[in-house]
C-alpha positions as CSV (number, residue, x, y, z in Angstrom):
1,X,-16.4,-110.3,135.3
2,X,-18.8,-110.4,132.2
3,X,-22.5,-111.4,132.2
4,X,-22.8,-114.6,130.4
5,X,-25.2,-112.4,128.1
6,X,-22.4,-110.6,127.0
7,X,-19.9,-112.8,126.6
8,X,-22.7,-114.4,124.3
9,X,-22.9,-111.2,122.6
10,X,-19.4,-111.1,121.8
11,X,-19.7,-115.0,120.5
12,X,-22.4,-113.9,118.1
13,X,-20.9,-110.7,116.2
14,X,-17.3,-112.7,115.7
15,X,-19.3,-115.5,114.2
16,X,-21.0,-112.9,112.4
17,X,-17.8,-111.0,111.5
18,X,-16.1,-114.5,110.4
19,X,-18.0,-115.1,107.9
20,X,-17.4,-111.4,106.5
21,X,-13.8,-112.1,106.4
22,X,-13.4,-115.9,105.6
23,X,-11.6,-116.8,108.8
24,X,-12.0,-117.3,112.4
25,X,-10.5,-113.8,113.2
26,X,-12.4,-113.5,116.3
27,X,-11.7,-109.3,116.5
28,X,-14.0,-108.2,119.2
29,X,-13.3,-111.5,121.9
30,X,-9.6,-110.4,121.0
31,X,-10.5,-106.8,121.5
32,X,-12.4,-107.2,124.9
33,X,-9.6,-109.9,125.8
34,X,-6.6,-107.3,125.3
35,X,-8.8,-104.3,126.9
36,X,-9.1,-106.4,130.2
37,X,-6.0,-108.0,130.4
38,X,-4.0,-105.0,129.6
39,X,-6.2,-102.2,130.6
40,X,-6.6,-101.0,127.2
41,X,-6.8,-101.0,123.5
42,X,-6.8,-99.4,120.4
43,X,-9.8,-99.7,118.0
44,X,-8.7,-99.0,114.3
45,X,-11.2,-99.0,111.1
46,X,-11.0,-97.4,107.6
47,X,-13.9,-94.9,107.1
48,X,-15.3,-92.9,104.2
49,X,-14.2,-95.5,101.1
50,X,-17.1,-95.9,99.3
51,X,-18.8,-98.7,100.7
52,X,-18.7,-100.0,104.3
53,X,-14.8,-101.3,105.5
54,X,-15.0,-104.8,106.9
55,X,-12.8,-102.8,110.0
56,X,-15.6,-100.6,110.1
57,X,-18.6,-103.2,110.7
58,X,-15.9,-104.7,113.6
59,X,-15.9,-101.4,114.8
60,X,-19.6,-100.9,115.0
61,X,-19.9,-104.6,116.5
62,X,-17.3,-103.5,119.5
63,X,-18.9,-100.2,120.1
64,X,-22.5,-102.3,120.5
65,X,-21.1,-104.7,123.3
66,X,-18.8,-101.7,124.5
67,X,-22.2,-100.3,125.3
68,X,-23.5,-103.2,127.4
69,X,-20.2,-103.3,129.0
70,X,-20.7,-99.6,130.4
71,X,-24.6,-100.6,131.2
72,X,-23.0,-103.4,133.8
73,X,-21.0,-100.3,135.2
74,X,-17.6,-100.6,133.7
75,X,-16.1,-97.4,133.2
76,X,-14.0,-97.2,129.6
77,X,-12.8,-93.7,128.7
78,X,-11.7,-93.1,124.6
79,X,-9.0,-91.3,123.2
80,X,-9.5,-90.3,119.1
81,X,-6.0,-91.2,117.7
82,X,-4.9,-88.6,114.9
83,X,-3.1,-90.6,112.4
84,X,-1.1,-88.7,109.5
85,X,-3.3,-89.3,106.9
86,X,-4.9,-86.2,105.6
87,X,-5.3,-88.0,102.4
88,X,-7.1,-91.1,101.3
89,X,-6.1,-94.3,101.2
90,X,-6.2,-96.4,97.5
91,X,-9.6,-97.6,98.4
92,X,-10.8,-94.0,98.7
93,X,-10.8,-94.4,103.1
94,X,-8.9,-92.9,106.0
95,X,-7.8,-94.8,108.7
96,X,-9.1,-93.8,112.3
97,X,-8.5,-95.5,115.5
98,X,-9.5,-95.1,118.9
99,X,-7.7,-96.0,122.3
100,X,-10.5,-97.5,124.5
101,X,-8.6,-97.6,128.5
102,X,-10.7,-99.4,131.6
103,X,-10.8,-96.8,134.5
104,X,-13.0,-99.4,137.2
């Protein structure tokens, strides 16, 4: 299914994104595990709060590999989720999310 390039990829940012959070999280192997298992999967990350989100540098991580992905010819379409927060959050962020769906 996945070049062993990518799947190293993937390895790499959650070790890298551990470490941001203190745990073994392991967001983006979860990610890519749900959106080919299931077809899909929503993306969520707090933007605009000041400094960088920890949900946001996941976000950029995914997008990266999401990339490569579509370079090995996977076709992923998005759908922008419109969540009802028109204001910010306590931090000074507003949540977005994206629905990421596997067409081929």
């Amino acid at each position: 299914m996945l070049s062993n390039n990518i799947k190293d990829k993937i390895r790499s940012a959650d070790q890298k994104l551990n470490v941001l959070v203190g745990y073994d999280a392991n967001n983006i192997k979860n990610n890519f595990d749900n959106l080919f298992k299931n077809g899909s999967v929503e993306v969520g990350y707090r933007s605009s709060c000041g400094s960088t989100h920890s949900t946001m540098k996941t976000y950029r991580e995914f997008y990266k590999i999401l990339k490569l992905i579509r370079k090995e010819g996977f076709e992923i379409s998005e759908e922008n989720i419109t969540h009802g927060n028109a204001y910010a959050t306590n931090n000074g962020g507003f949540w977005n999310s994206i629905i990421f769906k596997l067409i081929k």
